[in-house]
Structure formats: structure tokens, C-alpha cells
C-alpha positions in Angstrom: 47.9 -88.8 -234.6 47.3 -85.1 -233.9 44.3 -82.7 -234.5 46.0 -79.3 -236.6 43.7 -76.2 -236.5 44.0 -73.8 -239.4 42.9 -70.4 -240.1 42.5 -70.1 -243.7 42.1 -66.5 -245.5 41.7 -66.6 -249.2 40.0 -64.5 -252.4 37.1 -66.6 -253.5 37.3 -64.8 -256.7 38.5 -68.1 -258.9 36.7 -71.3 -256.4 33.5 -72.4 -256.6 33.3 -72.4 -253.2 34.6 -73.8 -250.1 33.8 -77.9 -250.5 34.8 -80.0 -252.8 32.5 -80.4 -256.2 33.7 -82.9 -258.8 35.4 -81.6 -261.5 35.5 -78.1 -260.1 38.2 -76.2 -258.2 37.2 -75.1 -254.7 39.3 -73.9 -251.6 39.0 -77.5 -249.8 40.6 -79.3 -252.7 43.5 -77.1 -253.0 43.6 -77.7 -249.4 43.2 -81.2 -249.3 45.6 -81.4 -252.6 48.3 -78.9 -250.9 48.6 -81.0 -247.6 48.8 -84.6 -248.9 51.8 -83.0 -250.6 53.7 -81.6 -248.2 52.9 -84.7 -245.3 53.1 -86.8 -247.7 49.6 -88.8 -246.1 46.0 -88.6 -247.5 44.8 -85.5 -245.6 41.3 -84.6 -246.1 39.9 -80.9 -244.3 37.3 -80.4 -242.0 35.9 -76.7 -242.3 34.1 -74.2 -240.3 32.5 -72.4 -242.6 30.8 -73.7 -246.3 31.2 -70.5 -248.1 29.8 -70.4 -251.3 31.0 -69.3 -254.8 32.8 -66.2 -255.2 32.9 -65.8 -251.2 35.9 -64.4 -249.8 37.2 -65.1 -246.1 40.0 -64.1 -243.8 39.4 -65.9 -240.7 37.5 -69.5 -241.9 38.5 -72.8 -239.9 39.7 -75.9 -240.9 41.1 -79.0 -238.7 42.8 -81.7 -240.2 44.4 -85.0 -238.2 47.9 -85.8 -239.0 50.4 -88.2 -237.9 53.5 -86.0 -239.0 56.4 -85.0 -236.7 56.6 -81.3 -238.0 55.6 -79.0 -235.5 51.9 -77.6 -235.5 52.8 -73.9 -235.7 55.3 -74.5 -238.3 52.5 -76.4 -240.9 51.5 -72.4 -241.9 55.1 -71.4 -243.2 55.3 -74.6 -244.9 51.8 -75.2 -246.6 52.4 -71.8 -247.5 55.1 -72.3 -249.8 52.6 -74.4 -251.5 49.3 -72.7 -251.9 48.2 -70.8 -254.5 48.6 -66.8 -253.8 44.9 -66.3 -253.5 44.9 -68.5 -250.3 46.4 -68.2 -246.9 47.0 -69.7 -243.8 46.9 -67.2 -241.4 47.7 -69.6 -238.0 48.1 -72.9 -237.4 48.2 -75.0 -234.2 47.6 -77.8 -232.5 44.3 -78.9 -230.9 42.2 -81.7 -229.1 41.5 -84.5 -231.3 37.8 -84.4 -230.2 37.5 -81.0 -231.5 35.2 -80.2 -234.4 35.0 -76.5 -235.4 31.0 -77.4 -236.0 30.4 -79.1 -233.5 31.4 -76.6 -230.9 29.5 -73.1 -229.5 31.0 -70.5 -232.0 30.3 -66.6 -233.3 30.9 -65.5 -236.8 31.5 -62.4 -238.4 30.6 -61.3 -241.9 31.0 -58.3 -243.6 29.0 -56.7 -247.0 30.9 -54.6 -248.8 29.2 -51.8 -251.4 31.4 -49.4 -253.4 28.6 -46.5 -253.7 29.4 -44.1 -256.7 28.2 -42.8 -260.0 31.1 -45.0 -261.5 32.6 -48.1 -260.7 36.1 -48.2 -259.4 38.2 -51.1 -261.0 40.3 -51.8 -258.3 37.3 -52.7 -256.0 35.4 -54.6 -258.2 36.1 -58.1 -256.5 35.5 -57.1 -253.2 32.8 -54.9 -253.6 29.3 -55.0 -254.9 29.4 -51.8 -256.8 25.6 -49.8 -257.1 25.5 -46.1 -258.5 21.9 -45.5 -257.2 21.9 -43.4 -254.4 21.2 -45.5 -250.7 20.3 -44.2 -248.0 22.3 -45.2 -245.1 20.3 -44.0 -241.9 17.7 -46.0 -243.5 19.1 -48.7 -243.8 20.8 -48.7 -240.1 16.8 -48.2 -239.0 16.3 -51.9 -241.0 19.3 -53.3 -239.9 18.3 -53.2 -236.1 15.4 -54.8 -236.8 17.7 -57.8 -238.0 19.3 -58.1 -234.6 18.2 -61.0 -232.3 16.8 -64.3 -232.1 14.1 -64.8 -235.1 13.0 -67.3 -237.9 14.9 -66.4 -241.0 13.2 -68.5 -243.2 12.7 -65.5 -245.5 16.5 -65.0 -245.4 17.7 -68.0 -246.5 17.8 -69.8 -249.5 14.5 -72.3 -251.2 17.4 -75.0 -251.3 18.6 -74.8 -248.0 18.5 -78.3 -245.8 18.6 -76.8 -242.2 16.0 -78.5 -240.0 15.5 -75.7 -238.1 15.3 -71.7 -239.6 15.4 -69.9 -236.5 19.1 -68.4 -236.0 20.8 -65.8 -233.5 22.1 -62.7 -234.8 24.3 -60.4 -232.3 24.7 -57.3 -234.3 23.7 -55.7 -237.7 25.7 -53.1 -238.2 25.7 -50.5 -241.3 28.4 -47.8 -241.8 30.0 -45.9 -244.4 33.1 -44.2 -245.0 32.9 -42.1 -248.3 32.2 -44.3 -251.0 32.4 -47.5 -248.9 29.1 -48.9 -247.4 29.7 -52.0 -244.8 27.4 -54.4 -243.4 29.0 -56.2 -240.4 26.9 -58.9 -239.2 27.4 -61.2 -236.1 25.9 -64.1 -235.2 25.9 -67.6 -233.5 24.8 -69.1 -237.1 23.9 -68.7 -240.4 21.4 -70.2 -243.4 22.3 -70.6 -246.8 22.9 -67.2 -248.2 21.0 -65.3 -245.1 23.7 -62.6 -245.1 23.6 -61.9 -248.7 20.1 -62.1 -248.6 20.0 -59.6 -245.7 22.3 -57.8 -247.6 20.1 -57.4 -250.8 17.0 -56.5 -249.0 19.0 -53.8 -246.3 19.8 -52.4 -250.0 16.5 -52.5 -251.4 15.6 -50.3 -248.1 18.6 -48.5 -248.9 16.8 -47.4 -252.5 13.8 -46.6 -250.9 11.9 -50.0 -252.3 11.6 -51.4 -248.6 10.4 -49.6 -245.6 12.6 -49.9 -243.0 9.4 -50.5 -240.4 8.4 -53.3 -243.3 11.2 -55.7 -241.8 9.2 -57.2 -239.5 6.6 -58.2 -241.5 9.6 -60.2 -244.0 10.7 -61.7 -241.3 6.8 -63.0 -239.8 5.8 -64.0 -243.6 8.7 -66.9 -243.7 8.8 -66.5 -247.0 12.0 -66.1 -248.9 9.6 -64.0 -251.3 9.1 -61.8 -249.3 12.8 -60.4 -248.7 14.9 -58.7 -251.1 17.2 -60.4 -253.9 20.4 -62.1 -252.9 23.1 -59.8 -253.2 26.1 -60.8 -255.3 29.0 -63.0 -253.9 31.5 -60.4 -254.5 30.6 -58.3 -251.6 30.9 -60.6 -248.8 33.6 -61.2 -246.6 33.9 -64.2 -244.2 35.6 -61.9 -241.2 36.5 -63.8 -238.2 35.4 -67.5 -236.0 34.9 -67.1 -232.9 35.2 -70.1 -230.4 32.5 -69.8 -227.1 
């Protein structure tokens, strides 16, 4: 028996998700389905990263243990062959059967992607969040920094979420724009359910002028998710890259 790591990139567009929901298709059950197939052995995925709905990625995680003889690195050109276009494996290899891509000191990086005109562009439209109101990007770069660090982000998560803790470490908030093309990049050691589109929607709230920029401390103090800005559509956000510590 061997442990396979896979980096997985894939449109989101079409799942409902990353796990498996009954009756519903999702990226780990075309995953799960894809593999049994080709190794001809019940396979079932362990992932990084629980993205949600409509969430795209191109760097999440999944192991998987395996007793086949086919080398590791040759599982992506394989699997491949199978998948649907809208997912990709990216890498594949071989690693310690102890390892467990949660279990494990990691860094994630997602990015927010705004298409910024007076009219939508179609060929952005599932990759983008498109807003013709006019944001204000030095503002929300002022807002953004006040994102960055270790804090409760009990306003930035979701009512439903189950964590037992809401106090996560966030490397960098970045904001940047190149024409029409606003990007939030955001690194950190872990996230809440929705906190980056949640961050997302309230950096563009400040963006509109709704939100003070100097107000982002008090959001974060109230620990309310009330008191933060609306969660920003799936569309926009991009699963980047895992880091392993």
C-alpha cells in the first residue's frame, strides 16, 4: 500500500463543491469515481482544501492510498485521460503514508478576482465577480492591511461554521489592479468558512465608500459576522496554491 499526493486544479463552475453531497456532483466524487476506474480498487480522496460551490482552484491537495504497481508520477497522465475537462491533475507523486494534507503545518493562497467596468465582459464572467460601481482601490489596500495578522475572525466567517476556535493567521492581504482587473491575494496559515469571500465583500463595500477603511478594526473586535460586509459571490475566488511548512 502507498500514499499518492495529487494536485488537483479545476473550474468549480458546474460542482457543488469539493466533498461529496448525495445526489449532487462535486469535485471529490468525480475524483473518487475517476480513480476506482482506472485502479480498478475502491479509492476514496482525502483533500486539503473543502472549497465550496462554484469555487475554483489550481493548486488544492488530495492524497489517496493505493496498492497499484503504476508508477506515482505517472497516475496524472493517466487519470487525466479520464477526468472531465473542467478538472486537472497538475502533479502527482508519491508520499509518506502517515501524511495527511490537514494534519500537517501548511500556507494557503487565495485570490478574489473583480472585473471593474461599466459593462460586463462575457468572457470573464466565471472567474470574475463583475461590479460597474466605481471602487476605490487605495482604499481598499488601507483596509486590507488591517486584515493582516493574527486576529479573531469570527465576523469573517460564516453563522454555520463548526470551528472550535475563530482566531486564524493571515500572512498578507494584498489588493492590486491592472486595468479592469481588481485582485485580492490573500495568504494565510488557515481559513473559516467563507472568511475570504467574506473579506472580500466587505474590502468591496470599503471599496464603494460604504466602509471606512479605519472601521476594520472595530468588525473585527465586534465578532459578529453582522458586522462585516456581505459574502462575495463564489465566482471570484480562486484556490491559488498549498503550501507545506
Amino acid at each position: 500500500m502507498k500514499r499518492i499526493l495529487l494536485v488537483v486544479a479545476y473550474d468549480g463552475t458546474n460542482y457543488h463543491g469539493w466533498q461529496i453531497q448525495q445526489n449532487k456532483e462535486t469535485i471529490e466524487g468525480v475524483l473518487n469515481r475517476c480513480l476506482s476506474a482506472l485502479l480498478r480498487e475502491e479509492i476514496q480522496v482525502i483533500g486539503a482544501s473543502r472549497t465550496d460551490a462554484g469555487v475554483h482552484a489550481r493548486g488544492n491537495i488530495a492524497v489517496f492510498d493505493t496498492q497499484t504497481r503504476i508508477s506515482a508520477d505517472k497516475i496524472a497522465y493517466a487519470l487525466n485521460v479520464r477526468l472531465p475537462e473542467d478538472i486537472r491533475i497538475q502533479e502527482s507523486k508519491e508520499v509518506d503514508g502517515a501524511f495527511h494534507p490537514r494534519h500537517c503545518d501548511s500556507r494557503k493562497t487565495y485570490e478574489y478576482r473583480i472585473y471593474n467596468a461599466p459593462f460586463a465582459m462575457p468572457t470573464e464572467r466565471l472567474y470574475t465577480y463583475f461590479t460597474y460601481a466605481r471602487l476605490d482601490i487605495e482604499r481598499m489596500r488601507a483596509a486590507a492591511a488591517y486584515l493582516a495578522g493574527t486576529h479573531d475572525f469570527k465576523s469573517f466567517c460564516s453563522v454555520d461554521t463548526q470551528a472550535q476556535s475563530t482566531v486564524r493567521q493571515v500572512d498578507e492581504v494584498e489588493v492590486s489592479r491592472q486595468g479592469q482587473l481588481i485582485t485580492i491575494r490573500v495568504t494565510g496559515r488557515g481559513f473559516l468558512y467563507n472568511m475570504v469571500r467574506i473579506m472580500a465583500g466587505t474590502l468591496l463595500e470599503v471599496g464603494r465608500g460604504r466602509i471606512e477603511p479605519e472601521g476594520i478594526p472595530r468588525i473585527l473586535e465586534a465578532r459578529n459576522r453582522s458586522a462585516a460586509g456581505p459574502t462575495a459571490p463564489a465566482c471570484g475566488l480562486t484556490l491559488m496554491k498549498y503550501e507545506f511548512l
